[in-house]
N, C-alpha and C positions, 0 to 999 in steps of 0.2 A: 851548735847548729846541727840537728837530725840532718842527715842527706833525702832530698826526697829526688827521685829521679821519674821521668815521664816515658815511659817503653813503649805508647802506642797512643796515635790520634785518630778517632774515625772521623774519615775524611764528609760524608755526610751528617757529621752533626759536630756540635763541639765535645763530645764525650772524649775522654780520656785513662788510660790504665795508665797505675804509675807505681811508686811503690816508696814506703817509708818507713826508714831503718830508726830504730830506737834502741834504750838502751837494756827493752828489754824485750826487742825481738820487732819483725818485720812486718810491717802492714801491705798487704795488698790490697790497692784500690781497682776501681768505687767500693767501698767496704760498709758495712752497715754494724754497727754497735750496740748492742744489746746495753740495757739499762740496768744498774746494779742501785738502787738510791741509795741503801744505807750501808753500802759494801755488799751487794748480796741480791744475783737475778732472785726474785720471787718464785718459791717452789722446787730452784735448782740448786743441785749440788758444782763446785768448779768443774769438777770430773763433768758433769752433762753438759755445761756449757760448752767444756774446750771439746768434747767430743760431736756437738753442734756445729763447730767449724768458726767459731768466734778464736777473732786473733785480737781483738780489741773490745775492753770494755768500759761503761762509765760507771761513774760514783757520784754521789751528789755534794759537794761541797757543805753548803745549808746547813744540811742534816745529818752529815758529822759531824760538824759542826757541836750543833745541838747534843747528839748523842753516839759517840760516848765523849765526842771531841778531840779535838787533832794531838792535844798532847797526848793522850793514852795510845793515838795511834801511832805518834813517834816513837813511843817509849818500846812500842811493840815489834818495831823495825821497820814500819814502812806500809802502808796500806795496801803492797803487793805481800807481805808477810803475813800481814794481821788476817788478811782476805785467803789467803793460802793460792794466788791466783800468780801466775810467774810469767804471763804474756803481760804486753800492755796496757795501760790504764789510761783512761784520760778524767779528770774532774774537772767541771765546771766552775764557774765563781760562784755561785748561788743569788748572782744575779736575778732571775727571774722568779724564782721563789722569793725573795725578799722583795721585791713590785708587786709579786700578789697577794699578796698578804695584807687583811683588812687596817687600817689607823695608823698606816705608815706615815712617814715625815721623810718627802726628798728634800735634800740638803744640796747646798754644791758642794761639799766633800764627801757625801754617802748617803747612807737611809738610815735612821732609827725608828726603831720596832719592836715589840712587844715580844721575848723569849716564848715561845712557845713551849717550852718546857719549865722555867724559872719561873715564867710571868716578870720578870725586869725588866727594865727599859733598855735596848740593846743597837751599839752601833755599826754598821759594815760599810766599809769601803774599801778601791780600791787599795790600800795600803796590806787595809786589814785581812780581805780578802786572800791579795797574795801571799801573809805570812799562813792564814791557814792550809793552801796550798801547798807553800813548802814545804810546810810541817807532813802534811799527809803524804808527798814524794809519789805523786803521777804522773807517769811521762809526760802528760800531755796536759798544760794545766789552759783557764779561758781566763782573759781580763773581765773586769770590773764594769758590767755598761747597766746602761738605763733600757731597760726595756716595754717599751712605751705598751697600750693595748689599741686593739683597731676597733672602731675607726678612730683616727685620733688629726686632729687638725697642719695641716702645715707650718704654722708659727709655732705648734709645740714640737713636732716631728722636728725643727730646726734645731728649738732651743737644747733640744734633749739629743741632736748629733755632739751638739760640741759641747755636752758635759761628756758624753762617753769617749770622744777624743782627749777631752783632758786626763779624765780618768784611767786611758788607755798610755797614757804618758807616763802617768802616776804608776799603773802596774809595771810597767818597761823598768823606772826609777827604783821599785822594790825588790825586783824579782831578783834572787839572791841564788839561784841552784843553776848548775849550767847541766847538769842529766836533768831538766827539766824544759820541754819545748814551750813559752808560754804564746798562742796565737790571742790577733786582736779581732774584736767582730765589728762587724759591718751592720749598721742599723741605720733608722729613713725609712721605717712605713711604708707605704707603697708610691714612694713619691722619685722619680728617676732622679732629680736631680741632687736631693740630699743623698741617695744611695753612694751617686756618682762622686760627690763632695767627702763623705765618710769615707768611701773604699782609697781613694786617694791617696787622703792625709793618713790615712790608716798604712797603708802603702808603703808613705814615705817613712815611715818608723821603722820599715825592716822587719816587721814575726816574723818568726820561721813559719808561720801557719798565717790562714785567715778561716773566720767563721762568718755565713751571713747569719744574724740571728732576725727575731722578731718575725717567722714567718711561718709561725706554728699558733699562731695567739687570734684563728677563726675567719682567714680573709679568705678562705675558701683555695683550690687547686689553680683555676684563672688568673688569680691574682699573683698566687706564688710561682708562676710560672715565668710574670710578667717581671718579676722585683728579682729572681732568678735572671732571665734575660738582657736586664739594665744593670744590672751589677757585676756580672761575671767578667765584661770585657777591662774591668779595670781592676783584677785581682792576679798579683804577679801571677805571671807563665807556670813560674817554677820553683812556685809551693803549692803547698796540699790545700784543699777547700771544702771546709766543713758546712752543710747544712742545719743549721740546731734544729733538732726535736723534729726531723720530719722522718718518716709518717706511715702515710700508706702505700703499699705495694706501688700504687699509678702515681703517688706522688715521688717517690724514690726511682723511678726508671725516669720519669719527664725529666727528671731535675739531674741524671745523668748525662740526659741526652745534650742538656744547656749547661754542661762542664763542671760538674759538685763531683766531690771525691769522696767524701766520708760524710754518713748520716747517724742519727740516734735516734729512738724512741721507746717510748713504754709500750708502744699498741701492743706486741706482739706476746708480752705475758701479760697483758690486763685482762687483753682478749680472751687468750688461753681460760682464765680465772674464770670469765663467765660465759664457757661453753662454744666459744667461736674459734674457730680452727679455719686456717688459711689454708685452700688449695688451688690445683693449676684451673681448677676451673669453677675457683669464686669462694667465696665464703661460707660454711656450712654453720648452722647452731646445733649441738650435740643434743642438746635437750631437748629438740622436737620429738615428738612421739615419734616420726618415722622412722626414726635411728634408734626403735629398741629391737628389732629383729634383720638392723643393717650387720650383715658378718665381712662385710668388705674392708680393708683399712681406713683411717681417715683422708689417704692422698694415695690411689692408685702406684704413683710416679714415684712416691716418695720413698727414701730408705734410711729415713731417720730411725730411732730404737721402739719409738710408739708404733709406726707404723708396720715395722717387721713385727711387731709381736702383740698385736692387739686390734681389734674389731670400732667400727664404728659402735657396735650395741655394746661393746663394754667399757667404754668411753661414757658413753647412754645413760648407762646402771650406776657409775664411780658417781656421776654427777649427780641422782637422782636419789643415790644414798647419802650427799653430801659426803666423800670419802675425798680426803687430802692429796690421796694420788692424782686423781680427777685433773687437777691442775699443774700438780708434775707432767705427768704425759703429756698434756696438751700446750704447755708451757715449752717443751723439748722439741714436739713438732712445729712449732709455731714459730721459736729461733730459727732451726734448720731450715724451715720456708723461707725466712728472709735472707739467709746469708746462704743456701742455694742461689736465691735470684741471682744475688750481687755475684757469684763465681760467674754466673752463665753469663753478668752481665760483660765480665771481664773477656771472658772470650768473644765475646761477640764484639768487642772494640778490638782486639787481636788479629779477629776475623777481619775487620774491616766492614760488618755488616750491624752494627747495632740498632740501627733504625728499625730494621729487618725484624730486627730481635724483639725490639721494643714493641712494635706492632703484633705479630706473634703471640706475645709473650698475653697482651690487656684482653687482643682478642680471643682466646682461650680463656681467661680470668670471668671473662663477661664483662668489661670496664664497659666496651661502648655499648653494649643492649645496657647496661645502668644508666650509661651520662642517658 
């Protein structure tokens, strides 16, 4: 069992700072997780990442899977090795990649699907799942669920809790590494009551973790706020709480404010890729022509390595020559944007003032002149 320990509740919201020991190093929460898919942020070296302020990152199961696969990465010592990356790691099951993926076949013991690399007919479940986890040795690994899309009906939202509960049984039943934390997710659509029924029975299993998933898959900020607020009251005290795959700046402060402790997403180097660079007051695209004679940084405020040492117009020109740096840089600033937030957000529940913060924080962004 990781220790996770809770060092502060802001008394105006349910936000929480906390902190969780691994075994290969400490997370401070609310924490945000930079996306590595195939062992590797896009664009970045480790060295920028960890100098970004990342204490934790993902990998994508799946697609290791796939290439080069978990035994080469066992053989290589461990996907903290192979990665060259000596902070925390968390992988995913590959859950959700294997749901969306066209001419699939769900099963009650798993999905089969067409290799995308092979072209073979290929199986994954919970079983299968956690030995590729093993094999690949991330502190932080996710069980096996069904991850439905929205909108999706009540009768199937049901039937599709209690295969991810069994399946979540099944993963508990495999999971063979004890330096490995495996959390269960929380899935139910946007419907309170199956949330309520999965976070539970989810619950009564004991992870050391919980994840709500399925709340990145297009139901909009509203809704996830709402599947946020109906599920958090039933997710033990005193473990850590992951949100999958969210998001955006206003979606990661809400969803602090309604008690999530760890997030993940790709936005922040996708974005980078084509020309959008996050600051404290809003979104910019580098590529407009107004930013070829901008000589100001991309984020005033900001002291990431882009920003001390380079121009909005030469951000401008990298993109406009199509030059590879182009998206190093913006990819460096664009991490540090978000795991800045997540520090300031930690204080500000310290402070005892996050609401404050929170407010603050969108209205400077421009959040409410957008809603």
């Amino acid at each position: 069992m990781f220790p996770f320990e809770l060092l502060a509740n802001d008394t105006g919201s349910r936000a929480r700072r906390g902190r969780l020991t691994t075994p290969h190093g400490v997370i401070e929460t609310p924490i945000f997780m930079p996306v590595g898919t195939h062992g590797a942020l896009k664009a970045m070296t480790p060295d920028q990442v960890d100098a970004a302020g990342a204490q934790i990152i993902l990998a994508n199961t799946y697609h290791l899977h796939l290439k080069p696969g978990e035994g080469l990465v066992e053989k290589a010592g461990g996907l903290h090795r192979f990665m060259n990356w000596d902070k925390p790691i968390l992988t995913d099951s590959g859950g959700f990649q294997v749901f969306s993926l066209p001419k699939k076949q769900i099963g009650e013991d798993g999905v089969t699907f067409r290799n995308e690399v092979t072209g073979e007919q290929t199986f994954l479940g919970p079983k299968e799942a956690i030995a590729i986890e093993n094999a690949l040795g991330a502190d932080i690994i996710m069980a096996f669920d069904e991850c439905i899309p929205y909108p999706s009906s009540h009768d199937y939202a049901a039937q599709s809790i209690k295969k991810t509960l069994r399946w979540a049984e099944s993963c508990r039943k495999a999971h063979r590494r004890e330096d490995q934390a495996l959390f269960g997710i929380v899935q139910g659509s946007v419907y309170q009551d199956l949330r309520r029924e999965c976070a539970e029975q989810l619950a009564a299993m004991d992870f050391p973790g919980y994840a709500v998933g399925g709340v990145s898959v297009g139901e909009g900020l509203e809704l996830l706020k709402q599947v946020v607020e109906f599920t958090e009251p039933f997710l033990p005290e005193d473990k850590p709480r992951y949100l999958m795959g969210v998001g955006l700046p206003e979606d990661i402060l809400e969803s602090i404010e309604r008690g999530m402790d760890m997030f993940d997403c790709v936005i922040p180097t996708r974005y980078a890729r084509s020309a959008t660079l996050f600051t404290r007051r809003g979104k910019l695209r580098l590529t407009n022509r107004r930013f070829r004679r901008d000589f100001y940084p991309v984020d005033t405020s900001c002291d990431c390595y882009c920003c001390r040492n380079f121009t909005r117009a030469y951000l401008h020109h990298l993109f406009n020559a199509n030059e590879v740096l182009s998206a190093t840089l913006s990819a460096i600033h664009n991490v540090h944007f978000y795991l800045t937030m997540v520090a300031e957000a930690r204080r500000a529940i310290e402070r005892n003032d996050f609401v404050a913060f929170k407010k603050a924080f969108l209205e400077e962004y421009g959040f409410y002149r957008q809603g």
